[in-house]
mmCIF entry with sequence, helices, sheets and N, C-alpha, C, O atoms, coordinates in Angstrom:
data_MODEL
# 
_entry.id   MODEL 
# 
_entity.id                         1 
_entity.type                       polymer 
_entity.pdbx_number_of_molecules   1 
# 
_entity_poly.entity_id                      1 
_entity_poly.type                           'polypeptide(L)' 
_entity_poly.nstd_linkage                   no 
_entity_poly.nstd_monomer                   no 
_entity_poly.pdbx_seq_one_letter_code       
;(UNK)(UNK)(UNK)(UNK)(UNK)(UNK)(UNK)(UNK)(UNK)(UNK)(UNK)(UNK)(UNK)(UNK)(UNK)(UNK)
(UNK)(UNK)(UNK)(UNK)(UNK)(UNK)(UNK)(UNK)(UNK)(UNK)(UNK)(UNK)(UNK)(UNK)(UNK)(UNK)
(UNK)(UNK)(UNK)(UNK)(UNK)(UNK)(UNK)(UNK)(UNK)(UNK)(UNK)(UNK)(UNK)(UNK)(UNK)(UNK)
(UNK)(UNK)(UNK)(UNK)(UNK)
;
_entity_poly.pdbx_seq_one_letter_code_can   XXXXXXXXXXXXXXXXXXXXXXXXXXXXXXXXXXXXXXXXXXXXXXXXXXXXX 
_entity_poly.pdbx_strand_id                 A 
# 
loop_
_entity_poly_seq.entity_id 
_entity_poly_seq.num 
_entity_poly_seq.mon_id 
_entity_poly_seq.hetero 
1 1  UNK n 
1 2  UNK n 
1 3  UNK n 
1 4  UNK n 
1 5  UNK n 
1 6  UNK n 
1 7  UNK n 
1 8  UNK n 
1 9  UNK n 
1 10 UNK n 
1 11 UNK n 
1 12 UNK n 
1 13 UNK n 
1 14 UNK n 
1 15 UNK n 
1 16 UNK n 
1 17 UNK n 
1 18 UNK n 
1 19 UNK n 
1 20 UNK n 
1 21 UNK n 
1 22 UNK n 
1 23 UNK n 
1 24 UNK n 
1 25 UNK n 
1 26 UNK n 
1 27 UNK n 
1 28 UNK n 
1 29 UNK n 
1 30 UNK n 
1 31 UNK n 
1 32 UNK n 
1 33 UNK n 
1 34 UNK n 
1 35 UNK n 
1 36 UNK n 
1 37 UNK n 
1 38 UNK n 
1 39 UNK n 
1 40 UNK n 
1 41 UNK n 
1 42 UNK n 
1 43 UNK n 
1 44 UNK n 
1 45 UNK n 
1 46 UNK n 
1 47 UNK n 
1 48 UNK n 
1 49 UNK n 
1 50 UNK n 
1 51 UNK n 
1 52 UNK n 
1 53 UNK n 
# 
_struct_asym.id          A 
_struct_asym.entity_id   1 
# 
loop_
_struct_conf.conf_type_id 
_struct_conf.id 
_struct_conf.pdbx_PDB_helix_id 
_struct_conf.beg_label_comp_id 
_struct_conf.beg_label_asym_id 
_struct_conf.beg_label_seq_id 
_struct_conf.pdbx_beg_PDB_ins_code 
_struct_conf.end_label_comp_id 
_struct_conf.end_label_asym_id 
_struct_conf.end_label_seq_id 
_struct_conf.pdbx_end_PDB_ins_code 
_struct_conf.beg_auth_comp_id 
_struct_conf.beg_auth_asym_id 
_struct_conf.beg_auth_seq_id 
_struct_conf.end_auth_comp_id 
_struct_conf.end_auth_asym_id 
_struct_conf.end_auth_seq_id 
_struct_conf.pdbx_PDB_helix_class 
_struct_conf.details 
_struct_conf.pdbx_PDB_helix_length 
HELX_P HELX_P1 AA1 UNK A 14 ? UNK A 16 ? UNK A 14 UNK A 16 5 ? 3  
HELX_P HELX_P2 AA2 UNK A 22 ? UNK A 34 ? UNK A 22 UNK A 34 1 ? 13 
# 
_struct_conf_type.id          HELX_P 
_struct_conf_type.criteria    ? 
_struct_conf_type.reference   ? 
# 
loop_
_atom_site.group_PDB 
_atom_site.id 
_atom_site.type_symbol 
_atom_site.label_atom_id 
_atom_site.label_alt_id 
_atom_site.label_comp_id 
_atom_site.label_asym_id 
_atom_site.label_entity_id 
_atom_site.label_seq_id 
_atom_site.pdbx_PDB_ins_code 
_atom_site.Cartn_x 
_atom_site.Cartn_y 
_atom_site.Cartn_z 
_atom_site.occupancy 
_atom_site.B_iso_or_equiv 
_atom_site.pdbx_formal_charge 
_atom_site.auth_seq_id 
_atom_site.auth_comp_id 
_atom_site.auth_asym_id 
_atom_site.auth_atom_id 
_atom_site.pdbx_PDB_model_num 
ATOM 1   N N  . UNK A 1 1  ? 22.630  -3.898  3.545  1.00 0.00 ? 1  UNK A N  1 
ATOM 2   C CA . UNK A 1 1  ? 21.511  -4.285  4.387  1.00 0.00 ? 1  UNK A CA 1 
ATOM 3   C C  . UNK A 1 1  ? 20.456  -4.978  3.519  1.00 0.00 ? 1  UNK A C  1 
ATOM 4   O O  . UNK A 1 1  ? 20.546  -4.670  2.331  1.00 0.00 ? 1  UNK A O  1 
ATOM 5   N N  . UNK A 1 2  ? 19.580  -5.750  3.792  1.00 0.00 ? 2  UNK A N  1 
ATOM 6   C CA . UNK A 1 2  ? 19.246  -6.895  3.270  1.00 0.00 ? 2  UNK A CA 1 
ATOM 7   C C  . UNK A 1 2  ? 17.453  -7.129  4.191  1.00 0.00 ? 2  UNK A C  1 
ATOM 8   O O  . UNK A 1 2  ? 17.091  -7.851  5.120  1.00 0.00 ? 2  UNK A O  1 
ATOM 9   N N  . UNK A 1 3  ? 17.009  -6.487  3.649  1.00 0.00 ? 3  UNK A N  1 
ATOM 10  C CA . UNK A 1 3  ? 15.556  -6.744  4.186  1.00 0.00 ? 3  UNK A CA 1 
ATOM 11  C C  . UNK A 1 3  ? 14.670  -7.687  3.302  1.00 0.00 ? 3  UNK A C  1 
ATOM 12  O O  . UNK A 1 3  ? 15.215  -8.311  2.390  1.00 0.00 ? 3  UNK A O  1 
ATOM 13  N N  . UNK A 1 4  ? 13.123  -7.837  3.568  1.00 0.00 ? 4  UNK A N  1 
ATOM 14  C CA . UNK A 1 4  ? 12.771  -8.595  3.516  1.00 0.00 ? 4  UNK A CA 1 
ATOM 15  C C  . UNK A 1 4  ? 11.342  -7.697  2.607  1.00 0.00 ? 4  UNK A C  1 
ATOM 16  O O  . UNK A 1 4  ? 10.973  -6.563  2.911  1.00 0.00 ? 4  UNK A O  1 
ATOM 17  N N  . UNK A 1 5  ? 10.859  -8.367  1.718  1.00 0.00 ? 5  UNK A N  1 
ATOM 18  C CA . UNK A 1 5  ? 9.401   -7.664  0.963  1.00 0.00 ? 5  UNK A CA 1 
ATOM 19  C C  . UNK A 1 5  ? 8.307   -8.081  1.622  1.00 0.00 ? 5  UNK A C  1 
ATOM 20  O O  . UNK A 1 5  ? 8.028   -9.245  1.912  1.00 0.00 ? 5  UNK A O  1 
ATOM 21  N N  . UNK A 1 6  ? 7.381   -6.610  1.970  1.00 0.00 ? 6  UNK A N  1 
ATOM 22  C CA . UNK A 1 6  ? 6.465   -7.083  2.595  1.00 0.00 ? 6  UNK A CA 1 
ATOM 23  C C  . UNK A 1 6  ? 5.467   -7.851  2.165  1.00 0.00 ? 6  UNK A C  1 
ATOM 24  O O  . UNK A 1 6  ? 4.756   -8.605  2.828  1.00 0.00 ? 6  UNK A O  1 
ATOM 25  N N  . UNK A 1 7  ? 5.445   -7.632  1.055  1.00 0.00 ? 7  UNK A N  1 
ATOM 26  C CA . UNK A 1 7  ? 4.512   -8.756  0.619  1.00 0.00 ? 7  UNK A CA 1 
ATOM 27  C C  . UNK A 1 7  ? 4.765   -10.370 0.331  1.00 0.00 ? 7  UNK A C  1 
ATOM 28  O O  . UNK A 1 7  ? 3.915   -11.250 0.467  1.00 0.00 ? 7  UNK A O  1 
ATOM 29  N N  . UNK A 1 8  ? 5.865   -10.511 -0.014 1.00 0.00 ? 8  UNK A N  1 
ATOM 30  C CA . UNK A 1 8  ? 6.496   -12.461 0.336  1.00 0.00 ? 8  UNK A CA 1 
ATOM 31  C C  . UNK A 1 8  ? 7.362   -13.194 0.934  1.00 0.00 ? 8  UNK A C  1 
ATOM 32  O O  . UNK A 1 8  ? 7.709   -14.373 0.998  1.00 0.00 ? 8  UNK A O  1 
ATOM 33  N N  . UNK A 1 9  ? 7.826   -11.381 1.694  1.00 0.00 ? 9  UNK A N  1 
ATOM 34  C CA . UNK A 1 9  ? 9.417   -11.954 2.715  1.00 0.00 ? 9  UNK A CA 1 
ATOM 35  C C  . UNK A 1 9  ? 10.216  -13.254 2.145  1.00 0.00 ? 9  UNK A C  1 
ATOM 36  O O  . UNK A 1 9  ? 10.362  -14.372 2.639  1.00 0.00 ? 9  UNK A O  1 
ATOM 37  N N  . UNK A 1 10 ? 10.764  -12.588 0.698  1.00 0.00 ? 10 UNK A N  1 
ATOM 38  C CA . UNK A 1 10 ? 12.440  -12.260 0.375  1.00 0.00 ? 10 UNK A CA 1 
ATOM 39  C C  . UNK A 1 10 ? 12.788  -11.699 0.102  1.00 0.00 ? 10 UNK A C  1 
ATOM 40  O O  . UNK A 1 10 ? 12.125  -10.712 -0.215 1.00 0.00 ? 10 UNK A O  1 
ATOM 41  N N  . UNK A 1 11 ? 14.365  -11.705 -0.096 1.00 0.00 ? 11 UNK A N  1 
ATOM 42  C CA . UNK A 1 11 ? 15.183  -10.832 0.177  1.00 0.00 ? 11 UNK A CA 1 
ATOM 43  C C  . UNK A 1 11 ? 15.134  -9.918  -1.032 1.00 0.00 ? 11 UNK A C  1 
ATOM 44  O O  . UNK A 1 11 ? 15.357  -10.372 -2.155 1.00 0.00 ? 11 UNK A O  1 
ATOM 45  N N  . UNK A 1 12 ? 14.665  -7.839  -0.699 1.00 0.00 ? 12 UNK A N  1 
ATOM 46  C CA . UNK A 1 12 ? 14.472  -7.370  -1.601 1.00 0.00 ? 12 UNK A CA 1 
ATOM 47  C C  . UNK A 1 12 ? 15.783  -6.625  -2.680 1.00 0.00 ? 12 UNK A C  1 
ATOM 48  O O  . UNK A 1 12 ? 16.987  -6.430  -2.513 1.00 0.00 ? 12 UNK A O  1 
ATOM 49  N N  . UNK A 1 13 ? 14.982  -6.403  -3.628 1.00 0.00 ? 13 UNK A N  1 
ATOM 50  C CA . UNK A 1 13 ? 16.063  -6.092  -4.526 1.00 0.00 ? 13 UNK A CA 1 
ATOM 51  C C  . UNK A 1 13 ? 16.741  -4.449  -4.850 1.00 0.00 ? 13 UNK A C  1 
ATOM 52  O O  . UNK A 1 13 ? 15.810  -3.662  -4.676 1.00 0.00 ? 13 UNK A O  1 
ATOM 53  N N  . UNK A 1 14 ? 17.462  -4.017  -5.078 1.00 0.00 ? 14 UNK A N  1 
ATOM 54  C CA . UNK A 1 14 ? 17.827  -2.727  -5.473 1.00 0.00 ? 14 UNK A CA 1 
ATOM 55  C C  . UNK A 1 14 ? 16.323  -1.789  -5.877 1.00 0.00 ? 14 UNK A C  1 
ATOM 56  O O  . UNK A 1 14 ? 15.708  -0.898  -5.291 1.00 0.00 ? 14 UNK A O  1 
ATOM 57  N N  . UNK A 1 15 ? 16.132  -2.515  -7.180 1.00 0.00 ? 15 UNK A N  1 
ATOM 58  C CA . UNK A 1 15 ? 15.202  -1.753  -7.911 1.00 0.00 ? 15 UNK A CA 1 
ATOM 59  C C  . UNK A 1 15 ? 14.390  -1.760  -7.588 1.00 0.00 ? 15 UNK A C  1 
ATOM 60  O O  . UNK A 1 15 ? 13.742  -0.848  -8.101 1.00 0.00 ? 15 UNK A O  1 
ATOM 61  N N  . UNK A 1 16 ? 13.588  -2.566  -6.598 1.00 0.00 ? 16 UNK A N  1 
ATOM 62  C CA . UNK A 1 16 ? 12.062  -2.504  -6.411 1.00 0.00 ? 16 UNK A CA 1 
ATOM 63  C C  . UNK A 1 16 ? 12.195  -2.106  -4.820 1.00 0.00 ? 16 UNK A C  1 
ATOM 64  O O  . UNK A 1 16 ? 11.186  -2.518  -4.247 1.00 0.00 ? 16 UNK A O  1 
ATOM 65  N N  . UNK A 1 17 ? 12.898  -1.589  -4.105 1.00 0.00 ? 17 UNK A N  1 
ATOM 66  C CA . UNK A 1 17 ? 13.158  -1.602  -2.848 1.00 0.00 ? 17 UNK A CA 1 
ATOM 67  C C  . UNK A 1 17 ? 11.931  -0.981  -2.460 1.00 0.00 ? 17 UNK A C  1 
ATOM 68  O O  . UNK A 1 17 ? 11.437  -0.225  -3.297 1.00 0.00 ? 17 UNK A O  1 
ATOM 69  N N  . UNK A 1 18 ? 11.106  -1.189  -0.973 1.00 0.00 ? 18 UNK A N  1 
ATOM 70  C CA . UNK A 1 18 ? 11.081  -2.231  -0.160 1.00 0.00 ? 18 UNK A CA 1 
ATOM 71  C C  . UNK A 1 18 ? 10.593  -3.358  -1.035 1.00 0.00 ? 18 UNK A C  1 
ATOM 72  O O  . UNK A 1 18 ? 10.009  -4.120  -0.264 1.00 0.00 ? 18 UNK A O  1 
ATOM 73  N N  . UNK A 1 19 ? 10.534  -3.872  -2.319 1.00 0.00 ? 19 UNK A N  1 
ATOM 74  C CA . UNK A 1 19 ? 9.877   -5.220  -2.778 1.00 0.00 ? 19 UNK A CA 1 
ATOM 75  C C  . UNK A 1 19 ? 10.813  -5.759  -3.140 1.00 0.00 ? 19 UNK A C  1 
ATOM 76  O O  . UNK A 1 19 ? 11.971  -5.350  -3.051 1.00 0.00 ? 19 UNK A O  1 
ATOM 77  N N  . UNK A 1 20 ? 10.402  -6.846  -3.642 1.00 0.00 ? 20 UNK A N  1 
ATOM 78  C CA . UNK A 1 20 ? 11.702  -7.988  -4.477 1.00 0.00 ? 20 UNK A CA 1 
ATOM 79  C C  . UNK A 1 20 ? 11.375  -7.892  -5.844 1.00 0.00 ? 20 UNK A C  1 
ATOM 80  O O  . UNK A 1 20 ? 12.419  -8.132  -6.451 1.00 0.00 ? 20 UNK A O  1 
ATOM 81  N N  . UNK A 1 21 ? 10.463  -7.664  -6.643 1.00 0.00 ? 21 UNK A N  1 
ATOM 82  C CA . UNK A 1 21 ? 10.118  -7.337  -7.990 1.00 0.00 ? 21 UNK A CA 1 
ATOM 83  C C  . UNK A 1 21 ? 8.709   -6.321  -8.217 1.00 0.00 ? 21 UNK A C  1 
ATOM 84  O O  . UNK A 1 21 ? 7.895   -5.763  -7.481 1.00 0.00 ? 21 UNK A O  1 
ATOM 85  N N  . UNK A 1 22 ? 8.918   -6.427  -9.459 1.00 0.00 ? 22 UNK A N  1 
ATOM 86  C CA . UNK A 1 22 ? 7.796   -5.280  -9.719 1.00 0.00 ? 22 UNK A CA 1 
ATOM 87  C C  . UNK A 1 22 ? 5.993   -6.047  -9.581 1.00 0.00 ? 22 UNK A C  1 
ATOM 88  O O  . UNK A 1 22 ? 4.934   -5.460  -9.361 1.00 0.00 ? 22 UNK A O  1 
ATOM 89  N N  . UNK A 1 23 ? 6.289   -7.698  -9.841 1.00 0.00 ? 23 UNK A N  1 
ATOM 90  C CA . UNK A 1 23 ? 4.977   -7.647  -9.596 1.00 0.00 ? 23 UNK A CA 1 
ATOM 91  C C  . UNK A 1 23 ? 4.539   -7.569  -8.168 1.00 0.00 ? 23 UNK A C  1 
ATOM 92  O O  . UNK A 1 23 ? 3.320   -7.439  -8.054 1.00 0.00 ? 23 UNK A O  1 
ATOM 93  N N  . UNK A 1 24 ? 5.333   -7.622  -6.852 1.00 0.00 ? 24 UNK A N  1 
ATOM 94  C CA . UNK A 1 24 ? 5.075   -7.190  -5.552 1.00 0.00 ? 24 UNK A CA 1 
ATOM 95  C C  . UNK A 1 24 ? 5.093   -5.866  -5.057 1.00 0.00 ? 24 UNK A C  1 
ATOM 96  O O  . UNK A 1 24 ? 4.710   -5.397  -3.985 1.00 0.00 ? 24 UNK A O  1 
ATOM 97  N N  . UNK A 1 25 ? 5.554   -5.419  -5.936 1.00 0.00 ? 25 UNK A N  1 
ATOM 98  C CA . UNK A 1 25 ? 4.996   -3.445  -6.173 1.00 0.00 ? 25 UNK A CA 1 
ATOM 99  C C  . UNK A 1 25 ? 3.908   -3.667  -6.276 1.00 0.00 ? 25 UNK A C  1 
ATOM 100 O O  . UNK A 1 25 ? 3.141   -3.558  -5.319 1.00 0.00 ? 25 UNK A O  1 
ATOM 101 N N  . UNK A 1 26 ? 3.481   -4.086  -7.606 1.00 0.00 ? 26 UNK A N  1 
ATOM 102 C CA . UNK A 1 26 ? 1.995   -3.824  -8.516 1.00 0.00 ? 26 UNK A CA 1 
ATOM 103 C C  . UNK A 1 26 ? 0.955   -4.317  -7.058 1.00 0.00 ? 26 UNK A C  1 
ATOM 104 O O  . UNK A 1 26 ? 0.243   -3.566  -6.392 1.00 0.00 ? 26 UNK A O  1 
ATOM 105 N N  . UNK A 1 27 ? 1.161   -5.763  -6.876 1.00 0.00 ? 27 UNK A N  1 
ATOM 106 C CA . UNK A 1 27 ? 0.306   -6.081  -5.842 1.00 0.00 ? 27 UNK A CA 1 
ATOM 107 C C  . UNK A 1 27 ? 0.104   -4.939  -4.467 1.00 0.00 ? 27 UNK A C  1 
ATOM 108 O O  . UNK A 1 27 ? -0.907  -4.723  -3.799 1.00 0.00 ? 27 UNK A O  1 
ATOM 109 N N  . UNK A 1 28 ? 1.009   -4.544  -4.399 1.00 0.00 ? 28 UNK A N  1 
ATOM 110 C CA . UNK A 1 28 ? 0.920   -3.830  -2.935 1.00 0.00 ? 28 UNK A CA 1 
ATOM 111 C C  . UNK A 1 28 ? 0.067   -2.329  -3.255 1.00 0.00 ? 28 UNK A C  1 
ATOM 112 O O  . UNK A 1 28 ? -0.541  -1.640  -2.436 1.00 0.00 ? 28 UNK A O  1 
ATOM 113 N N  . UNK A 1 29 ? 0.251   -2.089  -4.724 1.00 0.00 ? 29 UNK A N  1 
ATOM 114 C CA . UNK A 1 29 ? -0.661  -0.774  -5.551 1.00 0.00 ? 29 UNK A CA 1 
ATOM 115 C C  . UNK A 1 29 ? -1.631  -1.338  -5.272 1.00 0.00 ? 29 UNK A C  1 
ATOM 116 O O  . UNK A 1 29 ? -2.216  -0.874  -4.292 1.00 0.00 ? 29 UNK A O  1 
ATOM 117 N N  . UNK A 1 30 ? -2.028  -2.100  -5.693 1.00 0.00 ? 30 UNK A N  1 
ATOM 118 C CA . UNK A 1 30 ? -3.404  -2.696  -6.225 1.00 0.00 ? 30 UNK A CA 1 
ATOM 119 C C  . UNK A 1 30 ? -4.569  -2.755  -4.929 1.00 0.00 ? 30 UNK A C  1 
ATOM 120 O O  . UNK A 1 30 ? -5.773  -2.511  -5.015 1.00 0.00 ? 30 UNK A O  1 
ATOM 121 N N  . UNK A 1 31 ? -3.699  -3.208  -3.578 1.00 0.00 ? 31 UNK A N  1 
ATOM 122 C CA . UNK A 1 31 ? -4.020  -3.002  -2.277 1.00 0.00 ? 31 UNK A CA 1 
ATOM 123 C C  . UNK A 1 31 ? -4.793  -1.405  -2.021 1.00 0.00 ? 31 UNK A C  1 
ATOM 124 O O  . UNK A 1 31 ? -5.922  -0.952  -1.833 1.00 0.00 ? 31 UNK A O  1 
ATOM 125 N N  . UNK A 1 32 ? -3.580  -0.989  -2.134 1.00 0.00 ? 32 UNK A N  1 
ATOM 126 C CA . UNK A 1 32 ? -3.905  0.354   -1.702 1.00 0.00 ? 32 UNK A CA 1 
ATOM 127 C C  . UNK A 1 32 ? -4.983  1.185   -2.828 1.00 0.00 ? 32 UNK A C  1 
ATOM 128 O O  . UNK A 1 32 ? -5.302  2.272   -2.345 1.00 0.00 ? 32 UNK A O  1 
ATOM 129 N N  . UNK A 1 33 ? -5.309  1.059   -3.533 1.00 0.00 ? 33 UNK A N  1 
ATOM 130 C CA . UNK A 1 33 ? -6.380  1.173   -5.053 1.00 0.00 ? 33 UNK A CA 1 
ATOM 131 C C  . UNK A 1 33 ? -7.795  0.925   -4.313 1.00 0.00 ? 33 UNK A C  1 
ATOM 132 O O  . UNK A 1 33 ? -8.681  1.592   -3.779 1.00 0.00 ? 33 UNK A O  1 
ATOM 133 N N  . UNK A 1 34 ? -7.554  -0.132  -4.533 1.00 0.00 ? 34 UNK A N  1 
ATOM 134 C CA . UNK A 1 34 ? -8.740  -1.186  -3.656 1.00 0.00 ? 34 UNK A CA 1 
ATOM 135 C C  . UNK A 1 34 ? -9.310  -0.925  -2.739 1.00 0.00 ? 34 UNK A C  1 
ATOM 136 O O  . UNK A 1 34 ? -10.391 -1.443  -2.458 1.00 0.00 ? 34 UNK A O  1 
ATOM 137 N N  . UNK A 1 35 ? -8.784  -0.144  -2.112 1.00 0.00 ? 35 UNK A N  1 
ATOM 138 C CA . UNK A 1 35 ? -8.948  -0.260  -0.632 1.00 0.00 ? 35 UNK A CA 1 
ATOM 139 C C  . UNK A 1 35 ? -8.579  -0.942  0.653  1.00 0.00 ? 35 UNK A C  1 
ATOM 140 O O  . UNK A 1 35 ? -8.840  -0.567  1.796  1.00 0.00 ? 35 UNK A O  1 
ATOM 141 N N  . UNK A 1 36 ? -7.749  -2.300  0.159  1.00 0.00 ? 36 UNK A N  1 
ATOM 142 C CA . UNK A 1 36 ? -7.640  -2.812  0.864  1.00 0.00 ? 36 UNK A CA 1 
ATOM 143 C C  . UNK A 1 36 ? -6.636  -2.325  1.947  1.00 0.00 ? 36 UNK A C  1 
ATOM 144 O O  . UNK A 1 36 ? -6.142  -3.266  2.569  1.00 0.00 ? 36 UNK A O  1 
ATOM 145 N N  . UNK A 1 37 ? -6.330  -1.440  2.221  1.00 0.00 ? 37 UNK A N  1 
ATOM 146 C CA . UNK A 1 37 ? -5.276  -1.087  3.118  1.00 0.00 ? 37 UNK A CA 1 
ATOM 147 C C  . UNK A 1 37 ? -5.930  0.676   3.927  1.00 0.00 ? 37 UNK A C  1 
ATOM 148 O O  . UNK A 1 37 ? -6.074  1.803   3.454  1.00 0.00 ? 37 UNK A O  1 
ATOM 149 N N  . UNK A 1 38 ? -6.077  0.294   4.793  1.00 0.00 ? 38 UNK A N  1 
ATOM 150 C CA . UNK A 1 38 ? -7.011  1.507   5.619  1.00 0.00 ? 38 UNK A CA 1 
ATOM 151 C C  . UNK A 1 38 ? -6.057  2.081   6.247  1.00 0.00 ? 38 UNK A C  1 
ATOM 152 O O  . UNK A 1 38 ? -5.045  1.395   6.390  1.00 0.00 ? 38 UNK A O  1 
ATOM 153 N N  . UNK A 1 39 ? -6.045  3.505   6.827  1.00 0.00 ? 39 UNK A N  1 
ATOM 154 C CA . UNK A 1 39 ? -5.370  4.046   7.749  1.00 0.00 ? 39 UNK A CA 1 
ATOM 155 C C  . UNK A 1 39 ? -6.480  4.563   8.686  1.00 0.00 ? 39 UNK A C  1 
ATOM 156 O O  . UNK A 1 39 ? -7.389  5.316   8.337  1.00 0.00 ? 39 UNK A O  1 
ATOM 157 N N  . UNK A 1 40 ? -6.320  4.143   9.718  1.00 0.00 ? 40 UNK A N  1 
ATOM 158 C CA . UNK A 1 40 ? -7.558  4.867   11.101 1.00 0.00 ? 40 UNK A CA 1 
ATOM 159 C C  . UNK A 1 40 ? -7.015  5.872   11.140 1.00 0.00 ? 40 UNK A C  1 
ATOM 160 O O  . UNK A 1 40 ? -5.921  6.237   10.708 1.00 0.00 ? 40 UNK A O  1 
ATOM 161 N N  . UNK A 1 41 ? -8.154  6.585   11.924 1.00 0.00 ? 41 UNK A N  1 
ATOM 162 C CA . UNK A 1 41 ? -8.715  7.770   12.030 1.00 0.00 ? 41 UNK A CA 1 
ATOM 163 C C  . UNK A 1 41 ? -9.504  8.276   13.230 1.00 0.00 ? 41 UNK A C  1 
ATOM 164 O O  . UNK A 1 41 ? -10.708 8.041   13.335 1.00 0.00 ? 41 UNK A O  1 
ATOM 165 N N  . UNK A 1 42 ? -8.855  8.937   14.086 1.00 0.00 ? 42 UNK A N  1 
ATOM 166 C CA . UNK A 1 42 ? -9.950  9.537   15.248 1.00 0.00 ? 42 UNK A CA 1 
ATOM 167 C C  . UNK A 1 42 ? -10.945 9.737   15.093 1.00 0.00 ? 42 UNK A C  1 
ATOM 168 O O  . UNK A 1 42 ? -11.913 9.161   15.591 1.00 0.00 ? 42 UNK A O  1 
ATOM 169 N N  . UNK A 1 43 ? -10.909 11.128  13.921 1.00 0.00 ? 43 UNK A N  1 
ATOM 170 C CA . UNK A 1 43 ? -11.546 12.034  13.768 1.00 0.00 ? 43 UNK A CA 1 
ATOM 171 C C  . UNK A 1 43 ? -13.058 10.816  12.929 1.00 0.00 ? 43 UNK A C  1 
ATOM 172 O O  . UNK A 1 43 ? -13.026 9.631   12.599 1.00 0.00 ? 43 UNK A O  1 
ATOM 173 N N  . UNK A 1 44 ? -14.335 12.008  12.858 1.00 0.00 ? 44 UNK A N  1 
ATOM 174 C CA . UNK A 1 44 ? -15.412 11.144  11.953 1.00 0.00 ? 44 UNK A CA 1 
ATOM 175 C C  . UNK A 1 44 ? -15.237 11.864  10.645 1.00 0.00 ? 44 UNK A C  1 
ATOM 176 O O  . UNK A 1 44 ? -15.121 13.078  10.481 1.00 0.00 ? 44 UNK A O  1 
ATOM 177 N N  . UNK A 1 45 ? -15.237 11.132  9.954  1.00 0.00 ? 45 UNK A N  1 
ATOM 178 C CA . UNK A 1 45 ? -15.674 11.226  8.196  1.00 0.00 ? 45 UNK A CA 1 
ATOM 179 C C  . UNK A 1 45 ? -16.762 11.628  8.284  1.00 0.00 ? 45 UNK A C  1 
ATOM 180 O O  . UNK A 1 45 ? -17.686 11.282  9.020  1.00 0.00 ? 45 UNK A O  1 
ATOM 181 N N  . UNK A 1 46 ? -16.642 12.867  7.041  1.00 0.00 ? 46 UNK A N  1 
ATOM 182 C CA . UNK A 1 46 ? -17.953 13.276  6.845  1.00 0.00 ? 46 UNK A CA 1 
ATOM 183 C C  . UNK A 1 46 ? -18.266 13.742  5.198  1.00 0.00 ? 46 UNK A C  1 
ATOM 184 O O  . UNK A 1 46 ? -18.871 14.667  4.658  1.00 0.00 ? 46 UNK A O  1 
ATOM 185 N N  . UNK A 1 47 ? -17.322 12.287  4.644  1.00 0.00 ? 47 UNK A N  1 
ATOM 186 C CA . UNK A 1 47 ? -17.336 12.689  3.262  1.00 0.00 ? 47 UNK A CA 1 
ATOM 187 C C  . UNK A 1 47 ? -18.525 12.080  2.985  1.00 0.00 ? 47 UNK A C  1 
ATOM 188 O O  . UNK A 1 47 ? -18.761 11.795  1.811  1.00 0.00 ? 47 UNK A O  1 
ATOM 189 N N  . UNK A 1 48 ? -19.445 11.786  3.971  1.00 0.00 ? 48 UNK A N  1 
ATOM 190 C CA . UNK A 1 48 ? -21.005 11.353  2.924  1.00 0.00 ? 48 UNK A CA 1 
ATOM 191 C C  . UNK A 1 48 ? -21.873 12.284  3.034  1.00 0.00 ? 48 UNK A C  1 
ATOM 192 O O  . UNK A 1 48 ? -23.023 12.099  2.635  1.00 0.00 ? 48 UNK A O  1 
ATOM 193 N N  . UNK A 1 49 ? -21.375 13.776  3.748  1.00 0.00 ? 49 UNK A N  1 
ATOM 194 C CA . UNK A 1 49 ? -22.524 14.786  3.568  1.00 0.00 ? 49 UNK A CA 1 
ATOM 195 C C  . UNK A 1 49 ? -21.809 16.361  2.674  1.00 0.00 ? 49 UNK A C  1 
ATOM 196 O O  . UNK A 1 49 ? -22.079 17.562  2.672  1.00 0.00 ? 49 UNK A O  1 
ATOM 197 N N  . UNK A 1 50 ? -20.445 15.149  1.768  1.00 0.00 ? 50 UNK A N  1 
ATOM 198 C CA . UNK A 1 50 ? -20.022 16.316  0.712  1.00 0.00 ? 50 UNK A CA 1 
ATOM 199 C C  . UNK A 1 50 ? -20.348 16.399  0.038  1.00 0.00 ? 50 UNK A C  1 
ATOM 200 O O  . UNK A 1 50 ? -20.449 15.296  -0.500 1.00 0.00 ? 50 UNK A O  1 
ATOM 201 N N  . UNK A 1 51 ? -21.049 17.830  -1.049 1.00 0.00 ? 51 UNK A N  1 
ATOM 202 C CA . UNK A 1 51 ? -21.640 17.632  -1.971 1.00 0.00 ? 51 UNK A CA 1 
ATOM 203 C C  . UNK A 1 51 ? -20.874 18.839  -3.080 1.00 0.00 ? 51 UNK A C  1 
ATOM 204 O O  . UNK A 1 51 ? -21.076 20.048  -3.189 1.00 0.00 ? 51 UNK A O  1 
ATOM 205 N N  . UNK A 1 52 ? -20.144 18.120  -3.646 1.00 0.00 ? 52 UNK A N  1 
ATOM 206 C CA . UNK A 1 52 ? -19.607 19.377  -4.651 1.00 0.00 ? 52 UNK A CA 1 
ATOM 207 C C  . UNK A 1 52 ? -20.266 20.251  -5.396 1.00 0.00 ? 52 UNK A C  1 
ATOM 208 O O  . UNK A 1 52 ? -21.321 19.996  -5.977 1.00 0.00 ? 52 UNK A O  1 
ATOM 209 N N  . UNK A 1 53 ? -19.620 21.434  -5.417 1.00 0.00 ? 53 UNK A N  1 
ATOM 210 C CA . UNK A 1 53 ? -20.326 22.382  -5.869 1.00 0.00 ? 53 UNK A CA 1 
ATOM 211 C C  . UNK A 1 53 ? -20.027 23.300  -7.062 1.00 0.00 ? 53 UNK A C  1 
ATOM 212 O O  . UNK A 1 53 ? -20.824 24.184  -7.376 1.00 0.00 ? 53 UNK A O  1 
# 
C-alpha cells in the first residue's frame, strides 16, 4: 500500500512512514512545537489562572 506524505504528497517511504523522508518528519515536529497545529476543544482553558505551587 502506497500512500501519500502529508506534508508534500509523495509517495511515502518505509522508514519515515506516514512521511517520505526525515526532513518531512522534522517539518511536521516543528509544526506541532510551534504551535502550529491546534486540536479544539469544548471545554474552556483555564491554564491562565494556573499557578504552580
Amino acid at each position: 500500500m502506497n500512500t501519500q506524505c502529508p506534508t508534500c504528497n509523495k509517495p511515502t517511504t518505509k522508514q519515515y512512514r506516514p512521511f517520505c523522508s526525515k526532513r518531512c518528519a522534522d517539518l511536521d515536529l516543528g509544526q506541532w512545537l510551534n504551535e502550529g497545529y491546534k486540536i479544539e476543544s469544548e471545554e474552556e482553558s483555564n491554564l491562565d489562572e494556573y499557578e504552580p505551587g
